[in-house]
C-alpha positions as CSV (number, residue, x, y, z in Angstrom):
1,X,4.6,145.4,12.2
2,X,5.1,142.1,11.0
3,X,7.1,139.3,13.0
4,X,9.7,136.8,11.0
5,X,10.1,133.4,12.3
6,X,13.1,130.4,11.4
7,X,12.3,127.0,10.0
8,X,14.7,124.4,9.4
9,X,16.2,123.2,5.7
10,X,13.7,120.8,4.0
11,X,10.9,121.3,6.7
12,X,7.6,122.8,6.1
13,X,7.3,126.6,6.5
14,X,5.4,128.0,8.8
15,X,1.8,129.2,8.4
16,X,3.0,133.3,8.9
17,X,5.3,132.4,5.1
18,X,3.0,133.2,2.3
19,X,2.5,130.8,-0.2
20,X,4.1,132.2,-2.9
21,X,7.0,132.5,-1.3
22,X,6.5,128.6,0.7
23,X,6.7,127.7,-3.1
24,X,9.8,129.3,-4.6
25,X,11.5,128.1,-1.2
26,X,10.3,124.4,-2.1
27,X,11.9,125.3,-5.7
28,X,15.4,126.3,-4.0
29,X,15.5,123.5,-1.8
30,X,15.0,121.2,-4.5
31,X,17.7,122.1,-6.6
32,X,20.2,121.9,-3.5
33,X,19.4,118.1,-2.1
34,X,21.1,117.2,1.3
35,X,21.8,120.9,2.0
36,X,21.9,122.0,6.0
37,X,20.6,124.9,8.0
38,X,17.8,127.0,8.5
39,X,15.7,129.7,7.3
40,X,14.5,133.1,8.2
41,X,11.5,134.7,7.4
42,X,12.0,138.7,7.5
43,X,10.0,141.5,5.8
44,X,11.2,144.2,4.0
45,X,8.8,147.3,3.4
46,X,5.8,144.7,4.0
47,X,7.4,141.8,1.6
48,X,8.4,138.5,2.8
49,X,12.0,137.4,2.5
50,X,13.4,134.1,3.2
51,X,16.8,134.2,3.8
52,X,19.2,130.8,4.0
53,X,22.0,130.6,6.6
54,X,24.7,130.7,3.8
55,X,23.3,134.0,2.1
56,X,20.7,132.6,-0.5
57,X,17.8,134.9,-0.2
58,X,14.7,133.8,-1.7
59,X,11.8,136.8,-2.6
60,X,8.4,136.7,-4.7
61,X,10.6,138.0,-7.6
62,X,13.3,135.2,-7.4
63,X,16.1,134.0,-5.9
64,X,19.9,134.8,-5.3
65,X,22.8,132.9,-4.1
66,X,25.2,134.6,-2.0
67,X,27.2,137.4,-3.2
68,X,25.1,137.6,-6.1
69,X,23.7,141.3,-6.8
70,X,20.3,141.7,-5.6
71,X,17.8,144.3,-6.7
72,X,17.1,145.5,-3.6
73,X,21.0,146.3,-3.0
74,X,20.6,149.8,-4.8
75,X,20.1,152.4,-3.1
């Protein structure tokens, strides 16, 4: 089993965050400057998942902004 965590908006991410997915979190963070709130860290079927406060979800295949479809959404 693998534990998620929270990190705040524009902070580092934690060391447990893999670096593929640090790096597409630094990518959706830069393209929303002076935006608020935190992140979580989950894992789905073993992969990461960072999910924003306000929906965005961020994954090693890309990123979605809330009420966007997601891949993961069919069942």
């Amino acid at each position: 089993m693998q534990l998620g965590t929270r990190w705040a908006f524009g902070d580092r991410p934690p060391a447990s965050v893999p670096a593929d997915l640090a790096a597409r979190v630094a990518e959706a963070e830069g393209a929303r400057p002076g935006e608020e709130g935190h992140w979580t860290l989950t894992w789905l079927e073993g992969r990461p998942i960072a999910e924003l406060d306000d929906g965005t979800r961020v994954t090693l295949e890309g990123t979605t902004a809330p009420g966007e479809a997601r891949s993961d959404d069919d069942w």
